[in-house]
N, C-alpha and C positions, 0 to 999 in steps of 0.2 A: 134076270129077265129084263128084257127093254120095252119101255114104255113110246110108243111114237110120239112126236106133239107134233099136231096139225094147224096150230091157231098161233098169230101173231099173239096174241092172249096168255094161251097156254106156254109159247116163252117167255112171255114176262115174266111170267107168275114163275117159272125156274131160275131166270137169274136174279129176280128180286129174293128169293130162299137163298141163292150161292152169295148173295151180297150180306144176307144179314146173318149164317153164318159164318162168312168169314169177317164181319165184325167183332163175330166173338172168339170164334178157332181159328182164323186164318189171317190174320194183320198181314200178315206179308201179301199177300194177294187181292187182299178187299179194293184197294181201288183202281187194278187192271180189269178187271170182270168188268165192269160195262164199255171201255175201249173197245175189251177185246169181244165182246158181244155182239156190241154196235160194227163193229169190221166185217163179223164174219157174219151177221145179218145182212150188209150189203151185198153180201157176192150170195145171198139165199134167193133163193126161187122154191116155194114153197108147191110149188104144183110139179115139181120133179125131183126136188132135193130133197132129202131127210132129216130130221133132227129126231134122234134116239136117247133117253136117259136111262141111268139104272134104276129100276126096282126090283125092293125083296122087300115082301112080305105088307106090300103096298105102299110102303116107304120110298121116295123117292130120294137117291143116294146125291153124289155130286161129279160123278162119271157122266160125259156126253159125245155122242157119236155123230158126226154131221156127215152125210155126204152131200157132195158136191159134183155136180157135172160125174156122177159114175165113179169119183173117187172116195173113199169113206177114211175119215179119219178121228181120230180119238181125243176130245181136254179132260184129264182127270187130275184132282191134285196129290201132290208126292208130297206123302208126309215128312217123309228126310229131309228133302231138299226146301220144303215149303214154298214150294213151284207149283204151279200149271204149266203140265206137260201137255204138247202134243204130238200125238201120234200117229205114225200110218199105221192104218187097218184095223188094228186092235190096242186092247189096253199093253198087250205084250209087244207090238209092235215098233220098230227103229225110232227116236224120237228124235222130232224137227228141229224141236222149241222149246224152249222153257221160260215161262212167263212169271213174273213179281213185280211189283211196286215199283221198283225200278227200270222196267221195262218204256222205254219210250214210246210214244205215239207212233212216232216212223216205221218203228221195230215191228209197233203189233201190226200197222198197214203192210210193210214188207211180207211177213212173217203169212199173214193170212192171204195176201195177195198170189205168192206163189201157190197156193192151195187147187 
């Protein structure tokens, strides 16, 4: 099930949980989440665009669905790869991008730019 967030707030409050645990479970990834946060909250418009998380069982997981201008796309992380993936449309969905630590600022501006 997806949980909406309606509030500049209510994001925070998810990527500040995606940051501290991928302090603990995610190294690879912990200090692109707020680049790539900060990116893709630029191109947000909150009175027509969506941001969606997962939840089960009130738990809010580390799946996110943003759509954009009518487009809806997917950041979830891959446990294999120790990536953040994104996605068109779904979690099953062709994947854009793949984001980690070593992902450059350019990259994530690029990357989220075409969105």
């Amino acid at each position: 099930m997806a949980r909406k967030l309606t509030t500049k707030q209510q994001i925070d409050a998810f990527v500040a949980k995606l940051m501290s645990e991928a302090h603990h479970h995610g190294a690879n990834v912990e200090h692109v989440i707020q680049p790539l946060s900060r990116e893709v909250r630029l191109r947000l418009n909150l009175s027509i665009d969506k941001v969606e998380v997962y939840e089960r069982n009130g738990n809010i997981a580390r799946t996110c669905w943003v759509t954009l201008q009518g487009s809806r796309y997917v950041f979830s992380y891959n446990y294999q790869s120790e990536k953040i993936e994104l996605r068109d449309h779904s979690i099953q969905g062709a994947v854009r991008f793949a984001f980690d630590n070593a992902t450059s600022l350019t990259d994530i501006q690029k990357e989220v730019g075409r969105l």
